[in-house]
C-alpha positions in Angstrom: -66.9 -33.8 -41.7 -63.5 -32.4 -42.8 -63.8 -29.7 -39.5 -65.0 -32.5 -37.4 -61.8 -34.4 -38.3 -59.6 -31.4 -37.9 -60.9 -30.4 -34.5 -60.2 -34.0 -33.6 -56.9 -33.9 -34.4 -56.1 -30.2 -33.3 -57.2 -31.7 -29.7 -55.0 -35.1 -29.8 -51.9 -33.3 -30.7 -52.5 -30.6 -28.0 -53.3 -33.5 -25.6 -49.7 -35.1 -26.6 -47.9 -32.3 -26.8 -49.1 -31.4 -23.1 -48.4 -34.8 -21.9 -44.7 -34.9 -23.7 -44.0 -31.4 -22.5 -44.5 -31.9 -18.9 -41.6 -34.6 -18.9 -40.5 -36.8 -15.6 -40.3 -35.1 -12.4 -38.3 -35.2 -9.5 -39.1 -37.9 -7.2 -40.0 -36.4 -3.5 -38.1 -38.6 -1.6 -34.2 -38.0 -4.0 -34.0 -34.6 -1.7 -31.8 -32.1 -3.5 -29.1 -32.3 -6.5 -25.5 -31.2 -6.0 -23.7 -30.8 -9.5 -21.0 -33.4 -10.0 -18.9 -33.7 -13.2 -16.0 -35.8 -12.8 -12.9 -36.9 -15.0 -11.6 -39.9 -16.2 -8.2 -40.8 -17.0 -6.3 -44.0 -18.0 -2.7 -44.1 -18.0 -3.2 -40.4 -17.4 -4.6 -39.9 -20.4 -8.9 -39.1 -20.7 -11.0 -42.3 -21.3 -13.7 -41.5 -23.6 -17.0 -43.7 -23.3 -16.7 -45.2 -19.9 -19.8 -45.4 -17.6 -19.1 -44.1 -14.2 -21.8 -45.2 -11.3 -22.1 -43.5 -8.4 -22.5 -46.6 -5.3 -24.3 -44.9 -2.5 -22.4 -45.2 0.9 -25.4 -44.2 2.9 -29.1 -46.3 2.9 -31.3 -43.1 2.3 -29.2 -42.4 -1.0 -29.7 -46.1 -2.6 -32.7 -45.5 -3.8 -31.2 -43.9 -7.2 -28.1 -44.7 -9.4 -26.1 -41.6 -10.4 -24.1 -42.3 -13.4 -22.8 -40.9 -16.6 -20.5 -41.3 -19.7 -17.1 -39.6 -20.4 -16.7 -37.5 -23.6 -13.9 -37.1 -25.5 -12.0 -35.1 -23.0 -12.8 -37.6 -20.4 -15.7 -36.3 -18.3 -19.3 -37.0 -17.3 -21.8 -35.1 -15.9 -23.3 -37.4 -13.5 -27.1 -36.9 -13.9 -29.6 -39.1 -10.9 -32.3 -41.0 -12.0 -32.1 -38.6 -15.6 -31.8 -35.1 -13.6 -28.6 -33.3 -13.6 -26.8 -33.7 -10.0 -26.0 -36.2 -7.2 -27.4 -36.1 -3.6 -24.9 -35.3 -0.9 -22.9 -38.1 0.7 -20.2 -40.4 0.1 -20.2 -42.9 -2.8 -17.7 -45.2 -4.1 -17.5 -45.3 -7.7 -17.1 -47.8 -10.4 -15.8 -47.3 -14.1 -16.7 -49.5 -17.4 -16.1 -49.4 -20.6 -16.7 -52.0 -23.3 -15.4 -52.1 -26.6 -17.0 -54.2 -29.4 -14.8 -55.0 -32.4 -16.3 -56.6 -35.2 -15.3 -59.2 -36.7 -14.4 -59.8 -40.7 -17.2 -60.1 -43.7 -17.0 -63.2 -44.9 -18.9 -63.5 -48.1 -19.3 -67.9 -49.2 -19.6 -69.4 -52.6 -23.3 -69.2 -52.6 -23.6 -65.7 -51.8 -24.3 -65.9 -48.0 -22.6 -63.4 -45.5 -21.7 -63.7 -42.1 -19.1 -62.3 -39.9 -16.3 -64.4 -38.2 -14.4 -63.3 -35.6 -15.0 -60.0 -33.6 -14.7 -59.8 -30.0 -16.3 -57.7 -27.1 -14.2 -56.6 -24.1 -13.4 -54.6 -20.9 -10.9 -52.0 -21.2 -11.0 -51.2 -17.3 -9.5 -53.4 -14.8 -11.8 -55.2 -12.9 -10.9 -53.7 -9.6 -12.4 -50.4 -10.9 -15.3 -52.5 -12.2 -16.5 -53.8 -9.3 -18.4 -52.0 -6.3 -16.3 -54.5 -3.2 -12.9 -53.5 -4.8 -12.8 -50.3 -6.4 -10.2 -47.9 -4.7 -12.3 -45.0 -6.0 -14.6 -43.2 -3.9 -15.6 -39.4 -3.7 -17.8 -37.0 -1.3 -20.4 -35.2 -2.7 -20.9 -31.7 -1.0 -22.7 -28.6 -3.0 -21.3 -26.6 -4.4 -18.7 -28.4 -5.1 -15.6 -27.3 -5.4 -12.9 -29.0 -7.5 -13.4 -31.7 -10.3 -12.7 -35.0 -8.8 -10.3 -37.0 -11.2 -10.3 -41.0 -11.2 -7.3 -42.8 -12.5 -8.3 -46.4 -13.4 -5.0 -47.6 -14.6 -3.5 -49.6 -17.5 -5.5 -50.1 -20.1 -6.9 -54.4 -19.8 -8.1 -56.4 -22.5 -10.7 -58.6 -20.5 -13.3 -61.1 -22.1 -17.0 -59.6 -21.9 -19.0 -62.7 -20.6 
């Protein structure tokens, strides 16, 4: 019984190991990846943890969303639909980032907690936001060649709806 069990299990785990190990692949139709990392900055200085999408300027590159997320130095490596790279064309591109400040404990007579206050908000200026009014745009070729750099401004405090 004990090496019926085993060899029951020894075949599960190999059957989800191979399934886990083969991952996603690449879609037929994305064509091939350029590399793209790019650079944020705001007042000149890097923006850590802002999204950057890539906004296709052509119809045959809509299909997929490249995007990514600055580090602390202010860059992304734009990855397209989870694989490392961006499809050559011309794309405008949109920057994000939302800050979430919580609010203050507030502990009652009875024991209760609950927080008060706190306040989620856009750092980025909605023209840099927003796909019809960003001034940012960028032409993918591979290889390519120089690091584009996108300056989104003074930093905004605006309301997250």
């Amino acid at each position: 019984m004990l090496k019926k069990f085993v060899a029951l299990f020894s075949l599960a785990l190999v059957a989800v190991v191979a399934v886990g190990c083969g991952g996603i692949k690449k879609p037929s139709d994305m064509g091939e990846l350029g590399g793209c990392v790019v650079k944020v900055t705001q007042d000149g200085a890097p923006l850590a943890g802002a999204e950057v999408i890539f906004h296709a300027q052509n119809p045959e590159n809509q299909k997929y969303t490249p995007s990514g997320t600055t580090n602390e130095k202010g860059e992304a490596k734009i990855k397209t639909y989870g694989f490392e790279g961006v499809p050559a064309g011309d794309y405008k591109v949109t920057v994000t980032k939302l800050v979430i400040e919580e609010g203050e404990l507030v502990v009652a007579e009875d024991g209760s907690e609950s927080v008060e206050g706190g306040s989620e908000y856009q750092v980025v200026d909605e023209e840099y936001r927003n796909v019809d009014t960003t001034p940012l745009s960028v032409t993918i070729t591979d290889p390519m060649t120089e690091v584009p750099v996108f300056e989104v401004g003074a930093a905004v405090q605006d309301e997250h709806k």
